[in-house]
Backbone as CSV, one residue per row, in Angstrom:
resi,resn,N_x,N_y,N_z,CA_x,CA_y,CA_z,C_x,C_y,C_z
1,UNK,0.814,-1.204,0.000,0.000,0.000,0.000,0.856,1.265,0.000
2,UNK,2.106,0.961,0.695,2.874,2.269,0.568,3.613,2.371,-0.584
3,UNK,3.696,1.282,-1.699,4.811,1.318,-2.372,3.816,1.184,-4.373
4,UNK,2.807,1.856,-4.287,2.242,1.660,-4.956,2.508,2.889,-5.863
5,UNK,2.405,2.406,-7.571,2.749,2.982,-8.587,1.479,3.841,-8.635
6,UNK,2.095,5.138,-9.525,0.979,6.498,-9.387,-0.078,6.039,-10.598
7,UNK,0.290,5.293,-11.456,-0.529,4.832,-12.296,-1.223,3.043,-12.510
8,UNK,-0.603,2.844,-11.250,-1.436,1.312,-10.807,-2.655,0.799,-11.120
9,UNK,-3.120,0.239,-11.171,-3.986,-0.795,-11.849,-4.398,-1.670,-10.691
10,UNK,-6.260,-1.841,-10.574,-6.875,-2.736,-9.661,-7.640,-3.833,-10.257
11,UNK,-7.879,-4.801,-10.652,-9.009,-5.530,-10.975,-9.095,-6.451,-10.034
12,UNK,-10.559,-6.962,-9.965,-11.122,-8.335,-8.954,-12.330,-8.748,-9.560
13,UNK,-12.044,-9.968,-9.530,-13.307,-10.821,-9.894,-14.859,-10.000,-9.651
14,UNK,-14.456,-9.962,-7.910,-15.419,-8.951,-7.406,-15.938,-7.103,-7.862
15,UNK,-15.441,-6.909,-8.741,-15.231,-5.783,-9.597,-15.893,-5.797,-11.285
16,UNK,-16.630,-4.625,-11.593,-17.040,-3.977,-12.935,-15.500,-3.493,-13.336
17,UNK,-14.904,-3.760,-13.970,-13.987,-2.595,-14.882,-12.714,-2.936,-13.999
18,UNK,-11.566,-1.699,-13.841,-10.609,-2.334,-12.862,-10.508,-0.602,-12.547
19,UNK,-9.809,-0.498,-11.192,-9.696,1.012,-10.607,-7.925,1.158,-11.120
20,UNK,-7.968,2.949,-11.839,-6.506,2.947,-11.915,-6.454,4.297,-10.660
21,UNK,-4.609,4.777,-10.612,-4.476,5.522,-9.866,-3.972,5.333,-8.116
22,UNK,-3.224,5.558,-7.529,-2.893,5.261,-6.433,-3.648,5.374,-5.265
23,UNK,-4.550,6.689,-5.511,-5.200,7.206,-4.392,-6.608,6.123,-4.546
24,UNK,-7.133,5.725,-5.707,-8.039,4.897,-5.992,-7.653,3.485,-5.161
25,UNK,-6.934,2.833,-5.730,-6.663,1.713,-5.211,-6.461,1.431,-3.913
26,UNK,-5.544,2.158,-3.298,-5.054,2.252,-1.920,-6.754,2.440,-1.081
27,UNK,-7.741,2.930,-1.773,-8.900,3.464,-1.073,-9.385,2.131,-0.855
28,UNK,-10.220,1.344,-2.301,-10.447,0.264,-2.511,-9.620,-0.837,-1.423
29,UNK,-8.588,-0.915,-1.422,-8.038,-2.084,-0.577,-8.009,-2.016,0.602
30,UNK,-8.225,-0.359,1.050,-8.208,-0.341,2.308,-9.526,-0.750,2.956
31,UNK,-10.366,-0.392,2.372,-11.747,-0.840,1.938,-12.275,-2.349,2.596
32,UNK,-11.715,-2.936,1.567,-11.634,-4.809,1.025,-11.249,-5.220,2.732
33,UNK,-9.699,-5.040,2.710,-8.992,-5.204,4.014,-10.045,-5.320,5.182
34,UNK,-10.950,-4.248,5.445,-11.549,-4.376,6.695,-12.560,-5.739,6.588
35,UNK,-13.035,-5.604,5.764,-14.004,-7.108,5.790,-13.520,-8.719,5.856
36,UNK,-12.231,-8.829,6.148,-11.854,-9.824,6.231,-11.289,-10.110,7.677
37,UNK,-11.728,-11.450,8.428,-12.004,-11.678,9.702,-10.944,-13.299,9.953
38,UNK,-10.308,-13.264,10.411,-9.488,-14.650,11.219,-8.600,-14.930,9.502
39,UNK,-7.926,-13.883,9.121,-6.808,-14.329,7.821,-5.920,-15.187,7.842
40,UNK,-5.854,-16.206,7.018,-4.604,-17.412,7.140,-3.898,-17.431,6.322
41,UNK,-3.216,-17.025,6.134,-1.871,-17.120,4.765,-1.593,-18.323,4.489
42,UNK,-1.242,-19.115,3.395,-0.955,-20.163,2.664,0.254,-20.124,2.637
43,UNK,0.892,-18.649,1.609,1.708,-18.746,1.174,1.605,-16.859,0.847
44,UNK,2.207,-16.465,1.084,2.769,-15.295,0.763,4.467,-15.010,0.525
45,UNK,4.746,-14.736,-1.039,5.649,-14.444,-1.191,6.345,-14.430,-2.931
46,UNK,7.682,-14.223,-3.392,7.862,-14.404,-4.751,7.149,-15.259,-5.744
47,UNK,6.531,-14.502,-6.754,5.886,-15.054,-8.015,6.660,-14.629,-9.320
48,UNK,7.868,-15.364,-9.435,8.635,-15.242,-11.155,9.581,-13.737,-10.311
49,UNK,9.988,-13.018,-11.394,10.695,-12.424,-11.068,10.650,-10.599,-10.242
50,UNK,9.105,-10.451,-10.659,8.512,-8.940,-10.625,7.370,-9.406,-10.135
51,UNK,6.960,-10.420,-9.674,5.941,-10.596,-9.006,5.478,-11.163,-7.792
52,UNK,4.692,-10.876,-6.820,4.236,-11.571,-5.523,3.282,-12.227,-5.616
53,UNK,2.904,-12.912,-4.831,1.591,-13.672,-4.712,1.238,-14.174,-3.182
54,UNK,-0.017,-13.536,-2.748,-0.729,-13.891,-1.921,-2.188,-15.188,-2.208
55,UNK,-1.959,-16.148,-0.616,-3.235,-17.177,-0.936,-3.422,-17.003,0.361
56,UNK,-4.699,-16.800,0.700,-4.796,-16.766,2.236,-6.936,-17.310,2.094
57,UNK,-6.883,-17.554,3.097,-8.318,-17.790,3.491,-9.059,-16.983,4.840
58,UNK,-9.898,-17.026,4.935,-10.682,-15.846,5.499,-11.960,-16.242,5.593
59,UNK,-12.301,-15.122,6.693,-13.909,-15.241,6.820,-14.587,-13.805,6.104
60,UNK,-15.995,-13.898,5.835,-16.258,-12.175,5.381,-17.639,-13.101,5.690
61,UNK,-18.241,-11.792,6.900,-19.272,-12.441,7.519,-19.970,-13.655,7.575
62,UNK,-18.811,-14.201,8.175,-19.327,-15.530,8.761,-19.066,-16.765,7.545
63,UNK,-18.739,-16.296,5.997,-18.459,-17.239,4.779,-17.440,-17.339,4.842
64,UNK,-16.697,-18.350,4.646,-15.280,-19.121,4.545,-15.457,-18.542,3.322
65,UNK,-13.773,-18.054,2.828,-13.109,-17.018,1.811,-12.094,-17.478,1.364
66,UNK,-11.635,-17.840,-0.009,-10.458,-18.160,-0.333,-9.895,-17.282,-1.137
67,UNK,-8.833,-16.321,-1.035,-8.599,-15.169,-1.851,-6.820,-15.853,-2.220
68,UNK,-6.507,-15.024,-3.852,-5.413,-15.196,-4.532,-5.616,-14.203,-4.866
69,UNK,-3.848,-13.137,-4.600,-3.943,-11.651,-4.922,-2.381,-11.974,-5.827
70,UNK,-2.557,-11.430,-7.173,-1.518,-11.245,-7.870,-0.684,-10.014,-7.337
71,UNK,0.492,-9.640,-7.692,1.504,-8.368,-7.711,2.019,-8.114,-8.131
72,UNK,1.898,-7.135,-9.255,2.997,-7.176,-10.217,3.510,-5.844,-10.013
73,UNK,4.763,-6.299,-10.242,5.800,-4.914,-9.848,6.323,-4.241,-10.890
74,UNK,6.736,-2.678,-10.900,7.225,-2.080,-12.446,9.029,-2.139,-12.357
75,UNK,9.250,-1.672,-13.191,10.814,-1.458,-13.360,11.696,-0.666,-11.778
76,UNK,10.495,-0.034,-11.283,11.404,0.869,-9.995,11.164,-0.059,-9.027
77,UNK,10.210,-0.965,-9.019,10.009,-1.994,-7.919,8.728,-1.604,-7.123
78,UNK,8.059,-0.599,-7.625,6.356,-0.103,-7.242,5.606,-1.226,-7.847
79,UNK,4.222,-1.097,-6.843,3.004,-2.200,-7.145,2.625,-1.285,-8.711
80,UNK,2.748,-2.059,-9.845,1.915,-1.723,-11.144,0.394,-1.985,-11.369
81,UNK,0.273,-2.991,-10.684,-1.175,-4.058,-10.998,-1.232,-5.019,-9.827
82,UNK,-2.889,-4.886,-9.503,-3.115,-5.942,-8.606,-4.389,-6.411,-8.897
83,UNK,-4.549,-8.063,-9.054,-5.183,-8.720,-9.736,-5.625,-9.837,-8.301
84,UNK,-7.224,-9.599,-8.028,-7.592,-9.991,-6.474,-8.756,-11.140,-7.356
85,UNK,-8.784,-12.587,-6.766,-9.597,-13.654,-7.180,-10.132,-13.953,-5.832
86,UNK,-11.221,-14.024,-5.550,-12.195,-14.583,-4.673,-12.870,-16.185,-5.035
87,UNK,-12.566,-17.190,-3.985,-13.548,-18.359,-4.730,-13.749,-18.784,-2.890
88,UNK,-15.044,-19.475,-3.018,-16.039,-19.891,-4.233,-17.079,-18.431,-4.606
89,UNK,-17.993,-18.869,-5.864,-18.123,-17.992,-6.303,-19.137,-16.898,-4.987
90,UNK,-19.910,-17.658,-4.367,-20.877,-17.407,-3.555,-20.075,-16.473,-3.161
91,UNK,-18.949,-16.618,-2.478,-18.275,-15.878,-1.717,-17.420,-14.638,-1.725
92,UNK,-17.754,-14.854,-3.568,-17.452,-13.382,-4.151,-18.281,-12.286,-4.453
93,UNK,-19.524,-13.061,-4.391,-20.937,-12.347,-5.088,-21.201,-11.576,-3.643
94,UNK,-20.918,-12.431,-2.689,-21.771,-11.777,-1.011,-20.133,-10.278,-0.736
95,UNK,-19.064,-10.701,-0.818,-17.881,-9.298,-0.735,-18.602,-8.222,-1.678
96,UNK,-18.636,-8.745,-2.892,-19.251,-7.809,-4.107,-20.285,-6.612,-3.446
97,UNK,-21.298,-7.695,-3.208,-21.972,-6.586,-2.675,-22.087,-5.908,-1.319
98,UNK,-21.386,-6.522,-0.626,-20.385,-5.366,0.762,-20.127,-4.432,0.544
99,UNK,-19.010,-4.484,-0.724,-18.222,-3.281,-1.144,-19.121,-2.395,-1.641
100,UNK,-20.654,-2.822,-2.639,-21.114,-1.982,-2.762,-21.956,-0.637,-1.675
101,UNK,-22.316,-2.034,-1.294,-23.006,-1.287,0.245,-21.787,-0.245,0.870
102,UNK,-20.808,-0.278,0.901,-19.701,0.544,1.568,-19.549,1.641,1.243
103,UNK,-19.563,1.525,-0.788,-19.329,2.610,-1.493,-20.659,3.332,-1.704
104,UNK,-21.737,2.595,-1.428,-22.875,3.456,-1.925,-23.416,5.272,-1.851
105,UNK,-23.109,5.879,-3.065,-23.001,7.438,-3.224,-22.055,7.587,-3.586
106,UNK,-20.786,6.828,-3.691,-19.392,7.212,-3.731,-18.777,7.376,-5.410
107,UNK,-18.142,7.696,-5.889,-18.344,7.758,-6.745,-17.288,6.067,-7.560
108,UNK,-16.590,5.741,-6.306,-16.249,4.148,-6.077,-17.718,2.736,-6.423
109,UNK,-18.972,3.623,-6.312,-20.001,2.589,-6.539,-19.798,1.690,-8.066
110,UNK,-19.299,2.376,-8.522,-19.372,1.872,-10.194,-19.219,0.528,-9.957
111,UNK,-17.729,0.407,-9.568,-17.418,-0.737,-9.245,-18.085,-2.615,-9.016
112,UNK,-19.478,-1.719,-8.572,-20.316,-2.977,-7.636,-21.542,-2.719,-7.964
113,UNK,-21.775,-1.976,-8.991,-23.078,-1.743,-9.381,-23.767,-2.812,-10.024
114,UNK,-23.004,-3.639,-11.058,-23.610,-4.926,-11.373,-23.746,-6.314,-10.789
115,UNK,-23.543,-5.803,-9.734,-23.680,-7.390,-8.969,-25.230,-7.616,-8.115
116,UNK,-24.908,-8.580,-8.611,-26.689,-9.599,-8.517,-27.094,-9.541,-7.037
């Protein structure tokens, strides 16, 4: 979050479109972050040469959560892109619309506007 590129890149399963911009993203994740309850890391750490990878599991009210967060890093070693997978699907559809509920008025709603 501190080391994030000014022109970074967000997408998630749980997501319309993907958020660019630092101040965007950093908002969004800070966001995401709070809804997740008893986090277990798998595995956090090097993916290839410019990249990280997080697997951790989680609760988000009361649903068992399995999240895979890509990281891809630029040439200075800033976050470029972060690429967030939620499974099972249930368990992406019920965050989905958290986030919307969170953002609702915001101009962050876009995001979560199509979810069922």
């Amino acid at each position: 979050m501190d080391n994030l590129a000014d022109d970074v890149t967000l997408e998630a399963a749980a997501m319309d479109g993907s958020a660019h911009g630092a101040d965007d993203v950093r908002t969004i994740l800070t966001s995401a972050r709070q809804l997740y309850h008893d986090q277990q890391f798998n595995y956090a750490g090097p993916c290839g040469v410019d990249s990280f990878l997080e697997d951790y599991s989680s609760s988000v009210r009361g649903m068992p959560t399995h999240v895979v967060v890509l990281v891809t890093l630029n040439s200075a070693g800033k976050t470029q892109r972060v690429v967030v997978n939620h499974r099972p699907r249930s368990a992406m559809l019920q965050f989905s619309r958290l986030m919307l509920e969170k953002f609702a008025g915001t101009p962050y709603a876009k995001y979560w506007h199509g979810t069922p």
